[in-house]
C-alpha positions in Angstrom: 19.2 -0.5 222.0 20.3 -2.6 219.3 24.1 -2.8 218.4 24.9 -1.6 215.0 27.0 -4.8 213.0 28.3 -4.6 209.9 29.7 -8.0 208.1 32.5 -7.6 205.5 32.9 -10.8 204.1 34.7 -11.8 201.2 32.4 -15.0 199.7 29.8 -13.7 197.0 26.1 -14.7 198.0 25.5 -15.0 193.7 28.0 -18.2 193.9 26.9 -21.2 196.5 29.9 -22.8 198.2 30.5 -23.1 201.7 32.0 -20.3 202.7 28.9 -18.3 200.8 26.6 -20.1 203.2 28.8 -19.4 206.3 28.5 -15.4 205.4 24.4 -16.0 204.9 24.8 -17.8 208.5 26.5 -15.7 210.1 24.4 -12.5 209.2 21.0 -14.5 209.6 22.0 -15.9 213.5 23.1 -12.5 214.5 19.9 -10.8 213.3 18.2 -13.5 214.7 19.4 -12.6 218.5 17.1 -9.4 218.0 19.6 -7.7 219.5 21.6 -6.3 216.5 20.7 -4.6 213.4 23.0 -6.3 211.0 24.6 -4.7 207.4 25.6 -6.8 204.9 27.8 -5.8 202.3 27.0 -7.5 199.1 30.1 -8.1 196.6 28.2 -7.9 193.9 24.5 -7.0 193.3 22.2 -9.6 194.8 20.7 -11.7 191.9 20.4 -14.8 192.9 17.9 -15.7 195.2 19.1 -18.8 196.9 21.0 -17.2 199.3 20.0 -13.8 199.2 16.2 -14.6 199.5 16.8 -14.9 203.2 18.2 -12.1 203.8 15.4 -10.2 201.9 12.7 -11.2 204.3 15.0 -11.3 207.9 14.1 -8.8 210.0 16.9 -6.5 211.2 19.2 -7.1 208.1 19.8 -4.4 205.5 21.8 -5.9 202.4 24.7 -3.1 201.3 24.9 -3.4 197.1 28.8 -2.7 197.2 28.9 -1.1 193.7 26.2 0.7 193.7 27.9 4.1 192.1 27.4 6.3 195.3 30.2 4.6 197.0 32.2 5.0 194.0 31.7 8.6 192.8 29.7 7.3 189.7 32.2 4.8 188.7 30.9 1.3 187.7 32.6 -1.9 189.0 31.0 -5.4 188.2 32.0 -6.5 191.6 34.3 -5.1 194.5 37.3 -6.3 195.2 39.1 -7.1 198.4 40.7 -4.0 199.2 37.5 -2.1 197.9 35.5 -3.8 200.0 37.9 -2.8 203.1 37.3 0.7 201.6 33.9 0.6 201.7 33.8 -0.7 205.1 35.5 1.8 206.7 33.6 4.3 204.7 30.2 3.1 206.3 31.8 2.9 209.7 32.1 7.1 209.4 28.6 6.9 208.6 27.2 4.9 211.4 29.6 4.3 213.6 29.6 0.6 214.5 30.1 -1.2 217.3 30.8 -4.6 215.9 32.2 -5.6 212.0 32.4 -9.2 211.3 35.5 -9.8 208.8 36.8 -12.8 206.6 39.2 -12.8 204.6 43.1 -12.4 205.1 43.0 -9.6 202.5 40.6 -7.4 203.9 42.0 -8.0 207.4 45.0 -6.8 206.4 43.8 -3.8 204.3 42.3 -2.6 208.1 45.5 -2.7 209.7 45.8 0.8 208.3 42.8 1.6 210.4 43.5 0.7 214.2 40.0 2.8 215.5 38.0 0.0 212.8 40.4 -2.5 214.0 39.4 -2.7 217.4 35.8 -3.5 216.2 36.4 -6.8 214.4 35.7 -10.1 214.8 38.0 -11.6 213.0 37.3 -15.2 211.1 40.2 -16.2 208.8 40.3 -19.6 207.2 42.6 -18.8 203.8 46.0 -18.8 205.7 48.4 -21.0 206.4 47.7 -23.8 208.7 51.4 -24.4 210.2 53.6 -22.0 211.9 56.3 -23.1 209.7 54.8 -22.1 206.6 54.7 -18.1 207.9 57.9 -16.0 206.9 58.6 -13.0 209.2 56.4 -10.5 206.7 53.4 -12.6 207.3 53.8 -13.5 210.9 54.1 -9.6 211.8 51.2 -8.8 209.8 49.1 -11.7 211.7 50.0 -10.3 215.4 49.0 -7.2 214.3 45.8 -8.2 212.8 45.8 -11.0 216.5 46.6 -8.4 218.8 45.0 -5.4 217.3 40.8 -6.8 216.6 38.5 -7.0 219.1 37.4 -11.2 218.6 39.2 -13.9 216.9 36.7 -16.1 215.6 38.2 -19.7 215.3 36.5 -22.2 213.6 38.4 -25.0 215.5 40.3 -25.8 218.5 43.3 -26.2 215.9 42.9 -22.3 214.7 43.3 -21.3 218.2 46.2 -23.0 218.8 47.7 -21.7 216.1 46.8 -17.9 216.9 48.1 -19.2 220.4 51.3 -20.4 218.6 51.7 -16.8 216.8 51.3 -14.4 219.7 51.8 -16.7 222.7 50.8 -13.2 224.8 47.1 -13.4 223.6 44.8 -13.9 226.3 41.7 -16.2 226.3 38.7 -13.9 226.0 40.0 -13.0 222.6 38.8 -16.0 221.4 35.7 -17.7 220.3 35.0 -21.1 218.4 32.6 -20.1 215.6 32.6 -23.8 214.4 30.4 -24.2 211.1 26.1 -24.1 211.7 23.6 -26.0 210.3 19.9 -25.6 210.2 18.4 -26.7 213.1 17.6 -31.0 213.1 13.9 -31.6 212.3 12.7 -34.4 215.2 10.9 -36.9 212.3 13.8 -37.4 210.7 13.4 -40.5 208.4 16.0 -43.7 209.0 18.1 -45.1 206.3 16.1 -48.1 205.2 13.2 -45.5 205.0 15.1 -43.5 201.9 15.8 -44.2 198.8 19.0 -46.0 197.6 20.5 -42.2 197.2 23.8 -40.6 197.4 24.2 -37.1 197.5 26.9 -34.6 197.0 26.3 -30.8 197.7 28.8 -28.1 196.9 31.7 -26.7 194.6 33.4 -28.5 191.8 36.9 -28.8 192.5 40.5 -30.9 191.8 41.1 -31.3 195.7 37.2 -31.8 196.6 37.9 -35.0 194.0 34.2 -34.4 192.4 35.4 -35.6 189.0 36.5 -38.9 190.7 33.5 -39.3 192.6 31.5 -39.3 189.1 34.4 -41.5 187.7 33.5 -44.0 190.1 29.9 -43.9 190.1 28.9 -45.8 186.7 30.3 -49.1 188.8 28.3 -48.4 192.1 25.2 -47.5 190.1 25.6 -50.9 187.8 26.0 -53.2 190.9 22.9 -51.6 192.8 19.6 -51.3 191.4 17.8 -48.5 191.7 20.7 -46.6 193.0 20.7 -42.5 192.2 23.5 -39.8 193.1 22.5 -36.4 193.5 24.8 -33.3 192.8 23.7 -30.0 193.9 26.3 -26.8 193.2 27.1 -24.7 190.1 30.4 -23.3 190.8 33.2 -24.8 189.0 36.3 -24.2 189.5 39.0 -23.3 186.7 42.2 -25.8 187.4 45.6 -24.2 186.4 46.9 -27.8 185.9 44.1 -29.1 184.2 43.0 -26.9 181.5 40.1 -28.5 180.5 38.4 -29.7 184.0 35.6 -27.1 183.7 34.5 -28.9 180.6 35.1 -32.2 181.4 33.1 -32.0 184.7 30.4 -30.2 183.5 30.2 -33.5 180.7 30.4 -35.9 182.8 27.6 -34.0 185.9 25.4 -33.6 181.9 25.7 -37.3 180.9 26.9 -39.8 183.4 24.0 -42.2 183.8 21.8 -42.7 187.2 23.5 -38.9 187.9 21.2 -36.3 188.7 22.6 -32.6 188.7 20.5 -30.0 190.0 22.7 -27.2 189.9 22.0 -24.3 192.2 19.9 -24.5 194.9 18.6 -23.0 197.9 19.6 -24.1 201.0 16.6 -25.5 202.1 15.6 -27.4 198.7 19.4 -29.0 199.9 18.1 -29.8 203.1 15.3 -31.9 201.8 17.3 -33.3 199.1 19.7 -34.6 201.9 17.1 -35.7 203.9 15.9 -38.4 201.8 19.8 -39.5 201.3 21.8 -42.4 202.7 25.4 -41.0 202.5 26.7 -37.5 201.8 29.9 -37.5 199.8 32.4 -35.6 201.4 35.8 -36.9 200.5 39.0 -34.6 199.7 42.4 -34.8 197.7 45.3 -36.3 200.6 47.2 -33.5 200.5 44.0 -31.8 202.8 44.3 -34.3 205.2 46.6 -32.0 207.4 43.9 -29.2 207.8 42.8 -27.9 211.0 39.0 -27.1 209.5 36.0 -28.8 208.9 33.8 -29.2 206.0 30.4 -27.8 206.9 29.0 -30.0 204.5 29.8 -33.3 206.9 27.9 -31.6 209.7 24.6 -30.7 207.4 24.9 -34.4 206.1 24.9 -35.5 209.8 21.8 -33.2 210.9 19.9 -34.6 208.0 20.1 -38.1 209.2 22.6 -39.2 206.6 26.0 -41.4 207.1 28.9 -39.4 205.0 31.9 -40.9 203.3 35.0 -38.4 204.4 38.8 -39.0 204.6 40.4 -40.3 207.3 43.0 -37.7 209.2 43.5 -36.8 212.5 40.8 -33.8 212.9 38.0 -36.4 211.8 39.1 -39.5 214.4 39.1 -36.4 216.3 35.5 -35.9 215.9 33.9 -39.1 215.0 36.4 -41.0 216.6 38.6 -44.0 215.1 36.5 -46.4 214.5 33.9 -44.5 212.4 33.1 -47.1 209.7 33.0 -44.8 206.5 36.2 -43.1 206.0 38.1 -43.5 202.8 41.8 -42.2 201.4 41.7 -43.7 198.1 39.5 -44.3 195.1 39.7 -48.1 195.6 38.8 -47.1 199.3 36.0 -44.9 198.2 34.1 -46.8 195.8 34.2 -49.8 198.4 33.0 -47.3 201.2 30.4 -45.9 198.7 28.8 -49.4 197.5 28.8 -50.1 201.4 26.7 -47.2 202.2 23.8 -47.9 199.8 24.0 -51.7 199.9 24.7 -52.4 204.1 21.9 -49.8 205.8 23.0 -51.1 209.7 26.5 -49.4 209.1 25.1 -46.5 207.3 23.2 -46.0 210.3 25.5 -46.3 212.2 27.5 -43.4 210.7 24.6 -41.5 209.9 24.3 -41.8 214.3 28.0 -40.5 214.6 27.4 -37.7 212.5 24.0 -36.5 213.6 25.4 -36.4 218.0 28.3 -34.2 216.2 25.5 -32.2 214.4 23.7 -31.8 216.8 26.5 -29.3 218.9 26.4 -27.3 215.3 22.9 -25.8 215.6 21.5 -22.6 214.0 19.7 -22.1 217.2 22.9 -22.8 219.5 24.9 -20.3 217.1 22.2 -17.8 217.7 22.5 -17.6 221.5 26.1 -18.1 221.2 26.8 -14.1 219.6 23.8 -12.8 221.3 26.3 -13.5 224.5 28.9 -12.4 222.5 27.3 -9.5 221.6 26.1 -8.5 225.5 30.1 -8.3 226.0 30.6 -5.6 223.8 30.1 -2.2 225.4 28.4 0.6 223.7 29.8 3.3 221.5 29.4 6.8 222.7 27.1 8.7 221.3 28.8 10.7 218.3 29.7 14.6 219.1 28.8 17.2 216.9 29.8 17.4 213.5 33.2 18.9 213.4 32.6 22.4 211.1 35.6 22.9 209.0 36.6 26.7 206.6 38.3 25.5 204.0 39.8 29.0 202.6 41.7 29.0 199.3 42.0 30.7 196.1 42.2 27.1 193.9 40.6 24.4 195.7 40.7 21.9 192.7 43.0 19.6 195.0 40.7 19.8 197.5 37.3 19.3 196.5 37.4 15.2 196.4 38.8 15.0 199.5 36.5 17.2 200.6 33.7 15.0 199.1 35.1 11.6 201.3 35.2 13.5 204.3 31.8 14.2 204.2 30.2 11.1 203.6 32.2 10.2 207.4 29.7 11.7 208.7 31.7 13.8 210.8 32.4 17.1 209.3 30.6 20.0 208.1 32.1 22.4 205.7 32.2 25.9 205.3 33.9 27.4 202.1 35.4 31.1 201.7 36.4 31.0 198.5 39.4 33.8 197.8 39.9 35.8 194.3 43.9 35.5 194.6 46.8 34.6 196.7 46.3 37.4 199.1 42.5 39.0 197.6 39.5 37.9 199.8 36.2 39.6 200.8 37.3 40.1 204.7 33.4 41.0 205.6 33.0 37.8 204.2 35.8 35.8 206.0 34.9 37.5 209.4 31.3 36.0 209.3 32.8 32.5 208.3 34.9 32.3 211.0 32.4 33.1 213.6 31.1 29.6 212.7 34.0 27.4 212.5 35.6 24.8 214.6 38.4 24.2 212.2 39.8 26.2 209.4 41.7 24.4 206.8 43.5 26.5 204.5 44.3 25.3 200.8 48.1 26.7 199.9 49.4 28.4 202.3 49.6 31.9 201.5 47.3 35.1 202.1 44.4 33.0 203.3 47.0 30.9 206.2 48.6 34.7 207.0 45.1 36.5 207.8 43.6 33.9 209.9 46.7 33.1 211.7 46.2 37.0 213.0 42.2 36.4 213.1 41.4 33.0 214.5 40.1 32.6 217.9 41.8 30.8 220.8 39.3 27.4 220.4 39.9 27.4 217.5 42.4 25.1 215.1 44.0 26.2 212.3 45.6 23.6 209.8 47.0 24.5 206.3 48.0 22.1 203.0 51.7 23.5 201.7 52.1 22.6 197.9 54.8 24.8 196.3 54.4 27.8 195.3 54.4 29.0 199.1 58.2 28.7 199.1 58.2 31.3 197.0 55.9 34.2 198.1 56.4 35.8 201.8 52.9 35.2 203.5 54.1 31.8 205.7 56.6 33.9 207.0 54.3 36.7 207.9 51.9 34.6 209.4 51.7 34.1 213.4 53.3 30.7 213.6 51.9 30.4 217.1 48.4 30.2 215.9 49.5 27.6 213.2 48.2 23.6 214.8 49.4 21.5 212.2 50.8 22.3 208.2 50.5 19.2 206.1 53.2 18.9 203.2 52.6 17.0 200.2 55.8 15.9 199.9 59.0 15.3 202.0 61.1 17.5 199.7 59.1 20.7 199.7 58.6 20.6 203.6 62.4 20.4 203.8 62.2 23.1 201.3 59.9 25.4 203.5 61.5 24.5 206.7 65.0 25.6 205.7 63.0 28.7 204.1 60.8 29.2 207.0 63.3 29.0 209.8 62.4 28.3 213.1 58.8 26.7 212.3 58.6 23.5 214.3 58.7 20.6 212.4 56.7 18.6 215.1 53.4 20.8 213.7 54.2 19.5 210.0 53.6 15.9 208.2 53.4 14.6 204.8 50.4 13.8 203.3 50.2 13.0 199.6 47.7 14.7 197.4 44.3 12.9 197.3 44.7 10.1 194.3 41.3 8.5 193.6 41.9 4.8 192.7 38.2 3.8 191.7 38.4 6.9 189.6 41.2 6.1 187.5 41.6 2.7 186.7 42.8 0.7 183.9 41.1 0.2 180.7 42.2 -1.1 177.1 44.4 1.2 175.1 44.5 1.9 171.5 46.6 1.0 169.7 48.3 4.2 168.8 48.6 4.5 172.9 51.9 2.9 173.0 53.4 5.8 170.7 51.8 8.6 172.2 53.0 11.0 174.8 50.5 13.0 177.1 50.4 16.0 179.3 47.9 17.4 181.3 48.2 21.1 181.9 51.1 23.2 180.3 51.0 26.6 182.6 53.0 27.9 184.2 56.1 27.8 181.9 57.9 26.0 184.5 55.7 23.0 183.2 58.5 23.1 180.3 56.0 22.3 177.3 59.6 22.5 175.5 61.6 19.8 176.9 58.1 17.3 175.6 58.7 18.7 172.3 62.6 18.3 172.4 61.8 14.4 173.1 59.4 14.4 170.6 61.0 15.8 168.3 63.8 12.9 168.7 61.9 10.1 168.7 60.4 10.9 165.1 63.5 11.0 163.8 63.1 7.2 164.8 59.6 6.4 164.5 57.0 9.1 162.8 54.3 6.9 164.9 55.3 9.3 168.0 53.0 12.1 169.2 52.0 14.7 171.7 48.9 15.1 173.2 48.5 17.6 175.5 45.4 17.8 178.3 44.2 21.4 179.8 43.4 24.8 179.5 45.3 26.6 177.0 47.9 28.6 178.6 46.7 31.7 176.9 43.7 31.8 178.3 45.1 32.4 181.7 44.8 36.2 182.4 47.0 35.7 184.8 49.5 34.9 182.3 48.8 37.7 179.6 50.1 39.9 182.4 53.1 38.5 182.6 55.9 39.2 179.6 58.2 36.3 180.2 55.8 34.1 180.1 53.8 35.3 177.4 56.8 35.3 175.1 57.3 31.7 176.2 54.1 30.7 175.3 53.8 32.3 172.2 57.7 31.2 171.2 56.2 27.6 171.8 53.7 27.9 169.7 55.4 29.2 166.7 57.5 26.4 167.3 54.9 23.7 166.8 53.6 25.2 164.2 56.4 26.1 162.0 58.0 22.8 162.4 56.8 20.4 159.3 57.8 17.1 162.1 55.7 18.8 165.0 53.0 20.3 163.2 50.7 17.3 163.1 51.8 15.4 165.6 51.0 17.8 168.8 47.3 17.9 170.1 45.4 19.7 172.3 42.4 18.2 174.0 40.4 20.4 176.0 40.0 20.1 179.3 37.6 18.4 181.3 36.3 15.7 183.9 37.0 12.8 180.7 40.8 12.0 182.1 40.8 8.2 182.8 39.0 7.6 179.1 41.8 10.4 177.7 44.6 8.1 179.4 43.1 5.1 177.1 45.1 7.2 174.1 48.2 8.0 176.0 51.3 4.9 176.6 53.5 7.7 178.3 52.8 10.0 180.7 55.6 13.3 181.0 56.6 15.3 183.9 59.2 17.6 182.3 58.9 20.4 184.8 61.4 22.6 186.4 60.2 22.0 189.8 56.9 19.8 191.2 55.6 19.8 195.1 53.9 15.8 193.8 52.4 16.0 190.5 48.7 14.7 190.2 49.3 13.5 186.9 51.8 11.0 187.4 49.9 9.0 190.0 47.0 9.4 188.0 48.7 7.9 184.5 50.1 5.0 186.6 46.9 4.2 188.1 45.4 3.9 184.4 48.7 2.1 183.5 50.6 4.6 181.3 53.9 4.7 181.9 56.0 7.3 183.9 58.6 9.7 182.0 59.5 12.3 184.3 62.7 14.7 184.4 64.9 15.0 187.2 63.5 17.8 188.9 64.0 17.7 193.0 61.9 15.2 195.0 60.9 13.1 191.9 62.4 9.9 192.7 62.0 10.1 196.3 58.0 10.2 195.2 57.4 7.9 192.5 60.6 5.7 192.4 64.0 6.1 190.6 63.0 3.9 187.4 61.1 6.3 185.7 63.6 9.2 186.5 65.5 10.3 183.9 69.1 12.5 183.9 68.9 13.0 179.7 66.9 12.8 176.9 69.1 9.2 175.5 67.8 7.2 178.6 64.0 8.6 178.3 64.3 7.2 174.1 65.4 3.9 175.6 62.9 3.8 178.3 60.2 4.6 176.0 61.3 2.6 172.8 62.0 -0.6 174.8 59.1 -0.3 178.0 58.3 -3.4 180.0 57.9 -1.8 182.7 54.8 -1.4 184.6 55.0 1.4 187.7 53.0 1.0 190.8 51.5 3.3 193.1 53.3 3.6 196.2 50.2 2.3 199.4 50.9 5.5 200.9 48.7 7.1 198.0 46.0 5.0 198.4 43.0 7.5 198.8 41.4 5.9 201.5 45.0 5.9 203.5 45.1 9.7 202.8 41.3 10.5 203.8 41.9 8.8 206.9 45.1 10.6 207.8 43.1 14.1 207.4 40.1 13.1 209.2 42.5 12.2 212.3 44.3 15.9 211.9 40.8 17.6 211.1 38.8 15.7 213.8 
């Protein structure tokens, strides 16, 4: 049976650099072993065919569009990010359940520590991290043994990476490790010598300050006037943006445009490279000084060397290391460089000589030595059970608004099965109904815990589990106390302040069944988009019922900032209150309401500066009108809106009420009206969602309590 490997890599195949080709390698060798069927997530969609094209035609490789608007509930992205891409990964690993994920990338890595299960899959290749032990504070160093101790391989691309994992948890043993050094194509046998090719330079790759590519075409006008004939070759479109030179992009693509005997090719496939190093002399591969400390390679020295070509690289320890001291082509200056350079193309015995260095390292480097390399690698790694049956969940609720995305990521794990009885009040179900539900369930999840977690604490059956979700309102109404606390597994709290509420309510209920588990907050739903420019003076709301919502208090603050600045307003998101039946049938409210109202429109300063949008599934584009979001409630179990505002990048505004600061941070909590005008008159401040919103931390916590 194949194994099932998923690579998560964080280079985008659409750009060509090296660490694009090493993700292409990598998912090409480990196809090749027949012996895996590889996914490939793709940061953006595939477009480009240099790299791509490959993995098009391999067998056993299926390419993974990352944006594509399934894995993002319709929402369009350009192009995942890190932490989306972690996201993503552990969403396909519900699905199929690998037994292997290939990772780069410090980010990701660390965006799976939050998932030990996916952890233990990973092979782990990091390059962007610091390269001496003294360079890692104690937040960084923790979060590296985790990531050490905690993956299943550590890919190292040197002996020098080892010893540094070595260095960070001394306690790792050796069969964590393999050297995944870079690959090259495998060396043709009628390779041509150096007096056989033309008088050719070549450099292949991106366009960067410390790769010293603008001084390489600095000092080629020279080299090209002293030898006749005399071409250099540049192959690579990426170039990089320099903070501390503003204008490099420009310059270098000028000078790549209009420096003579330079040819630029831009991107190319990896094998039009190849041939275009083949018939080179010397492969440019010399770097800024302050690289001369690194413990990795260039693969681009070890593809010059199995094309037959000498290479002009820096000398540092690592490289006498390799090619040993007396290789004749190193350079560490641009006097050094253009000597090394004329050299090359004008004295073809020590080219050759070089060229014979590089091509016995090369030759250790193979795509056909990688391949056999993981297909060992991959023997080791034992197989993943088969999956059990899909665990079948009730979910039984009168209001299961909250619930329904959750309910949505959840599914697409694979792993559950959902069965819905959906009640007509707190305590009003069809029991004919509910009977023949519960026949079929594993699980039964109950949404608020009120009528629904009372009866089928008294009906469930003894294999069965019975979890419920406790928001508010529960505190309130007698039915968790009249339910059979015995047949309760697990209660789930939103928030730490209403389970200390129920628990001193509900005495006696063990607090080792209870947790807290924020409300589901979709980040790649609501994201940030350009406001208008009446944003920054407007207010918002979403939903105004029950009374203890306090549509009053907004007004009271509105009301005193256009006594500053008639630019303020209201808008307010949601069902109107009276068309709640509910609420008709209840006096005090109803006179609240309709006091409100009379209010707003009465008042010549409110009148026309309160608005009512309708409700609907338009919130993140409503947010693009709204600077402020406002929580002036009596009482909140989380409140949806907030995190949802902050995620769009409105700013907080949110009363006092118990639990509030504890939840979304003490800046935006306010004790009187005075500090909120301040706070909104002079904002700078941006609020961030606390990482124990995150959706994808949430999902997982309830697929481990529903499982």
């Amino acid at each position: 049976m194949l194994k099932r490997v998923l690579i998560c890599a964080n280079p985008d195949l659409n750009y060509i650099d090296g660490s694009s080709i090493w993700a292409q390698t990598i998912a090409l060798a480990t196809a090749a072993t027949a012996t895996a069927q590889v996914d490939f997530i793709a940061k953006s969609t595939p477009e480009r065919d240099e790299l791509f094209g490959p993995l098009k035609t391999a067998q056993h490789i299926n390419i993974i569009d990352g944006i594509k608007h399934q894995y993002w509930q319709g929402k369009s992205y350009k192009r995942l990010s890190l932490s989306m891409m972690a996201e993503l990964a552990v969403a396909l690993n519900d699905i199929h359940a690998y037994d292997v994920i290939i990772v780069r990338g410090l980010e990701i890595a660390t965006q799976l520590l939050k998932f030990p299960e996916i952890l233990s899959k990973c092979w782990m290749y990091l390059t962007d991290i610091p390269q001496s032990l003294a360079d890692y504070d104690d937040e960084l160093r923790h979060t590296m043994q985790n990531i050490g101790q905690g993956c299943q391989k550590l890919l190292c691309q040197t002996e020098g990476f080892k010893v540094l994992w070595q260095e960070l948890i001394p306690s790792l043993k050796e069969n964590k490790f393999n050297l995944y050094t870079p690959v090259i194509p495998d060396i043709p046998k009628d390779l041509s010598s150096i007096t056989e090719r033309p008088i050719h330079a070549i450099y292949a790759g991106k366009f960067k300050a410390d790769w010293m590519t603008m001084e390489m075409v600095d000092a080629w006008p020279i080299v090209h006037n002293q030898i006749a004939s005399s071409e250099l070759i540049m192959i690579g479109d990426k170039i990089h943006n320099e903070p501390n030179q503003p204008n490099y992009q420009q310059h270098m693509r000028h000078a790549l445009e209009k420096t003579e005997g330079l040819i630029w090719l831009g991107a190319q496939s990896r094998e039009a490279v190849q041939q275009e190093l083949q018939k080179a002399r010397v492969g440019l591969s010399w770097r800024s000084e302050s690289m001369n400390d690194t413990v990795e390679y260039s693969t681009k020295i070890l593809e010059y060397g199995g094309a037959g070509c000498a290479a002009i690289l820096n000398r540092n320890a690592l490289h006498e290391q390799l090619l040993g001291a007396d290789y004749p082509l190193f350079a560490n200056s641009t006097e050094e460089f253009s000597h090394q350079l004329i050299r090359a193309l004008k004295e073809p015995d020590v080219t050759q000589q070089a060229a014979n260095t590089l091509q016995q390292l090369a030759e250790r480097h193979t795509f056909s030595t990688r391949v056999n390399e993981i297909k060992s690698w991959l023997a080791q790694v034992p197989d993943i059970p088969k999956p059990a049956k899909k665990t079948r969940v009730l979910v039984a609720g009168h209001d299961l608004k909250f619930f329904t995305l959750l309910q949505s990521k959840l599914e697409a794990s694979g792993q559950f099965e959902f069965l819905i009885d959906q009640w007509q009040g707190h305590n009003k179900h069809d029991e004919v109904q509910s009977r023949k539900l519960l026949e079929q369930a594993d699980v039964i999840f109950c949404e608020w815990c009120l009528g629904n977690l009372k009866w089928y604490s008294h009906h469930k059956m003894p294999h069965q589990r019975l979890i419920g979700r406790f928001h508010a309102q529960e505190v309130r109404v007698p039915y968790m106390g009249e339910a059979n606390w015995n047949a309760i597994d697990h209660i789930g709290f939103v928030s730490e302040h209403i389970r200390k509420q129920a628990l001193d309510t509900f005495e006696g209920f063990p607090i080792e069944k209870t947790s807290v588990i924020p409300n589901y907050l979709d980040i790649n739903k609501f994201t940030p988009k350009q406001k208008t420019g009446e944003a920054r003076y407007t207010l918002g709301m979403i939903g105004v019922a029950p009374q203890s919502k306090r549509l009053d208090r907004a007004l009271d603050l509105l009301e005193s900032l256009l006594e500053k600045d008639n630019r303020y307003r209201l808008r307010v998101k949601g069902k109107n209150p009276l068309d709640y039946n509910w609420l008709l049938q209840r006096e005090d409210e109803l006179a609240y309401y309709q006091q409100v109202f009379k209010r707003i429109n009465s008042n010549p300063k409110l009148r026309y500066k309160v608005i009512f949008d309708p409700p609907g599934d338009d919130v993140n584009e409503w947010f693009t009108m709204v600077g402020f979001i406002l929580s002036p409630s009596d009482f909140e179990s989380f409140h949806m809106a907030i995190g949802e505002g902050i995620l769009t990048g409105a700013v907080p505004i949110i009363w006092d009420w118990e639990g509030a600061a504890e939840i979304w941070g003490k800046d935006f909590v306010y004790n009187n009206k005075e500090d909120m005008m301040e706070g909104i008159s002079n904002s700078t401040q941006k609020a961030k969602l606390n990482a124990s919103f995150w959706s994808i931390d949430v999902t997982s916590k309830w697929n481990k309590l529903l499982r």
